[in-house]
C-alpha positions as a Markdown table, in Angstrom:
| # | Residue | x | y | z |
|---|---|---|---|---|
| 1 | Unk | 0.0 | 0.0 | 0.0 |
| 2 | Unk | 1.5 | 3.2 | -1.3 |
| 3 | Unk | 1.7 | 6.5 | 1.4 |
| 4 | Unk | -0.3 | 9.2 | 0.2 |
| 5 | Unk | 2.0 | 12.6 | -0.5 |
| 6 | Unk | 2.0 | 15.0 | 1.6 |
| 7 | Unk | 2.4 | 17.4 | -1.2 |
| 8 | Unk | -1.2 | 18.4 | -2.9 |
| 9 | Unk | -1.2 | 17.0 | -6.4 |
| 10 | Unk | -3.6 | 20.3 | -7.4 |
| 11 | Unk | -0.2 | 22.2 | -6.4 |
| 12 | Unk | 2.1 | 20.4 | -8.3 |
| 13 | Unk | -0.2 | 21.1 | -11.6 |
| 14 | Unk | 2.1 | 24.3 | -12.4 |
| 15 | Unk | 4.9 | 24.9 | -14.2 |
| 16 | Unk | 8.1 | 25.4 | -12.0 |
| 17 | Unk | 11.3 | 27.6 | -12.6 |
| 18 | Unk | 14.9 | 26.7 | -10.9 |
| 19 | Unk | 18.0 | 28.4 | -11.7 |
| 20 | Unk | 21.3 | 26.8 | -12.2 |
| 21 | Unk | 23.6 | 30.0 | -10.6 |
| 22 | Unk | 27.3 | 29.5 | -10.2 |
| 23 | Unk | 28.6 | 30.3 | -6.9 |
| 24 | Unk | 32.2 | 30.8 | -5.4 |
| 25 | Unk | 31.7 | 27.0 | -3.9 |
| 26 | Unk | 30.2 | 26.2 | -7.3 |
| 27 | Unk | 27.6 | 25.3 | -9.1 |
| 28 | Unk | 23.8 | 24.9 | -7.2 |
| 29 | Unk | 20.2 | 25.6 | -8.0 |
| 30 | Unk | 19.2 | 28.3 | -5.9 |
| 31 | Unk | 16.5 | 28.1 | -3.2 |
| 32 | Unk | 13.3 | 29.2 | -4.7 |
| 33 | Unk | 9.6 | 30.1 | -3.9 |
| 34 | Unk | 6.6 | 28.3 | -5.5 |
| 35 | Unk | 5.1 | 30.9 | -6.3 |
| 36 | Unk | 8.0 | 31.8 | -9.3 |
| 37 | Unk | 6.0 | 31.4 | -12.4 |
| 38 | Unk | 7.6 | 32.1 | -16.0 |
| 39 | Unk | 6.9 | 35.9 | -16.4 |
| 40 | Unk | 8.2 | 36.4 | -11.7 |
| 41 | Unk | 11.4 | 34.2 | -13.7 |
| 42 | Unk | 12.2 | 36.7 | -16.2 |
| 43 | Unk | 11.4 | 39.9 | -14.2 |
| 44 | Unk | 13.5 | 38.6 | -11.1 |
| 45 | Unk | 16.4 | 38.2 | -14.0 |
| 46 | Unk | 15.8 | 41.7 | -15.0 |
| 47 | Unk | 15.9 | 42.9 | -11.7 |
| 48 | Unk | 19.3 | 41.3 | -10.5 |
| 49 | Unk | 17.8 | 38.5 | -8.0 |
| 50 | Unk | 20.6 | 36.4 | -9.6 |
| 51 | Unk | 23.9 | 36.8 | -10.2 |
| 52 | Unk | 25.3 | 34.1 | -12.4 |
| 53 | Unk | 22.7 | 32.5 | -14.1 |
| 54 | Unk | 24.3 | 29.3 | -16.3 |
| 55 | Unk | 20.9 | 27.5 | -16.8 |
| 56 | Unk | 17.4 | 27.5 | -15.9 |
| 57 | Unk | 15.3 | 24.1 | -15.8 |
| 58 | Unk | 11.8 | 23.6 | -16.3 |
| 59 | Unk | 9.6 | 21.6 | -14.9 |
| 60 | Unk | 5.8 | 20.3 | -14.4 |
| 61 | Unk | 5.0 | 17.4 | -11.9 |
| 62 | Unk | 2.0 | 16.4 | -12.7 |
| 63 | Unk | 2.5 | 16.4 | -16.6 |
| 64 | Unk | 5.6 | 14.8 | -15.6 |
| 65 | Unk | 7.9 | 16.7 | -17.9 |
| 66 | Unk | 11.4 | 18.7 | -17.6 |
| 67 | Unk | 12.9 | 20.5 | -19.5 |
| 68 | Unk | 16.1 | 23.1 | -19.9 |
| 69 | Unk | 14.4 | 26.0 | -20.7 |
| 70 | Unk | 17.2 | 28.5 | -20.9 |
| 71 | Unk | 17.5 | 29.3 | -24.3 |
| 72 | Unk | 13.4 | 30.3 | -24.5 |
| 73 | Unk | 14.3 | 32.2 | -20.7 |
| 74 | Unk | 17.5 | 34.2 | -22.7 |
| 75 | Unk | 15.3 | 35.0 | -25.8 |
| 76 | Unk | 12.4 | 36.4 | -23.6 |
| 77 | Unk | 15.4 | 38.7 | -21.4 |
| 78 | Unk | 16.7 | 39.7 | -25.0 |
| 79 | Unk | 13.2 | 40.9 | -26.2 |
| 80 | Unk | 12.2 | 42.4 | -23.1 |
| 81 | Unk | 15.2 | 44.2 | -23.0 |
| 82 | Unk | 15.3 | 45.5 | -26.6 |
| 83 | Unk | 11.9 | 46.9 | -26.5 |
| 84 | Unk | 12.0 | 48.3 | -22.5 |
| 85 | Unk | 15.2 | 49.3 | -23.2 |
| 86 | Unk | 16.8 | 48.4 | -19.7 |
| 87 | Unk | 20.1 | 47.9 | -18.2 |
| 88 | Unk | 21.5 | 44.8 | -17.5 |
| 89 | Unk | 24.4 | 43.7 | -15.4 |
| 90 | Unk | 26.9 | 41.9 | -17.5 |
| 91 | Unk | 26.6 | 38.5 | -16.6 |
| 92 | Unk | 22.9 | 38.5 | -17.8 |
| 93 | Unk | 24.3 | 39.5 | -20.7 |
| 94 | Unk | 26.9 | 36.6 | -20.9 |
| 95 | Unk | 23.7 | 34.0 | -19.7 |
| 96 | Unk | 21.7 | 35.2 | -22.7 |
| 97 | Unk | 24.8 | 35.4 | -25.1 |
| 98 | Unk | 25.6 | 32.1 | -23.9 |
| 99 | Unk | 22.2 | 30.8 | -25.4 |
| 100 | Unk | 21.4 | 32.6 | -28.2 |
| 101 | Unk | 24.8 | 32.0 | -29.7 |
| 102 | Unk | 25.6 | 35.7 | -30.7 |
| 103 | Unk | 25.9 | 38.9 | -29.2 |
| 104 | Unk | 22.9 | 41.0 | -28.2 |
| 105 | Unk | 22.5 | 45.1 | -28.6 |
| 106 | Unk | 24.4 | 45.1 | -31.8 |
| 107 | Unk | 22.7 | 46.5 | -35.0 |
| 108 | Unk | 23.2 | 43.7 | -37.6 |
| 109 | Unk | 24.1 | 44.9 | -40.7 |
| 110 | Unk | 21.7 | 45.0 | -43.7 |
| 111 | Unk | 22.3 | 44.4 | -47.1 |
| 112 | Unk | 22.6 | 47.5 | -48.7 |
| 113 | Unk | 20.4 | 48.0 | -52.1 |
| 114 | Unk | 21.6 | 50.1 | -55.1 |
């Protein structure tokens, strides 16, 4: 006979956030709330809750799925940021570098037509 969780499965229907940070001791997922939902994530980045973000998993419980979700995470920072037009520290910009495999804030040039 299996003992019933303590945990409410009607809690665990959610998408959850947890960020890989790299510390002096290393590497750990910080401590988070349950309340963190995608867009708390991305504004908490933008704000500076974390310092050195190297990935961020995703996850659902009851769906039973995980997921790295870092790239989507860095694309969202990178659009929020080009059309809010805010600072960010520079290891955000690294993280999001990091996963979107170029630089961000640079004009790309465009093909010039004669």
């Amino acid at each position: 006979m299996a003992s019933p969780s303590i945990v409410p499965n009607d809690r665990l229907d959610k998408d959850f956030y947890l960020v890989l940070e790299d510390f002096r001791s290393g590497a750990a997922f910080r401590e988070t709330d349950e309340g963190i939902d995608y867009s708390t994530l991305i504004e908490d980045l933008l704000r500076g809750e974390y310092d050195q973000v190297l990935r961020v998993v995703a996850f659902n419980p009851a769906e039973g799925w995980s997921r790295d979700a870092s790239e989507d995470v860095a694309r969202e920072l990178e659009r929020r940021i080009g059309t809010e037009g805010r600072e960010i520290s520079d290891a955000l910009q690294d993280f999001i570098e990091s996963q979107v495999g170029r630089r961000i804030g640079v004009q790309l040039p465009l093909p010039l037509q004669l």
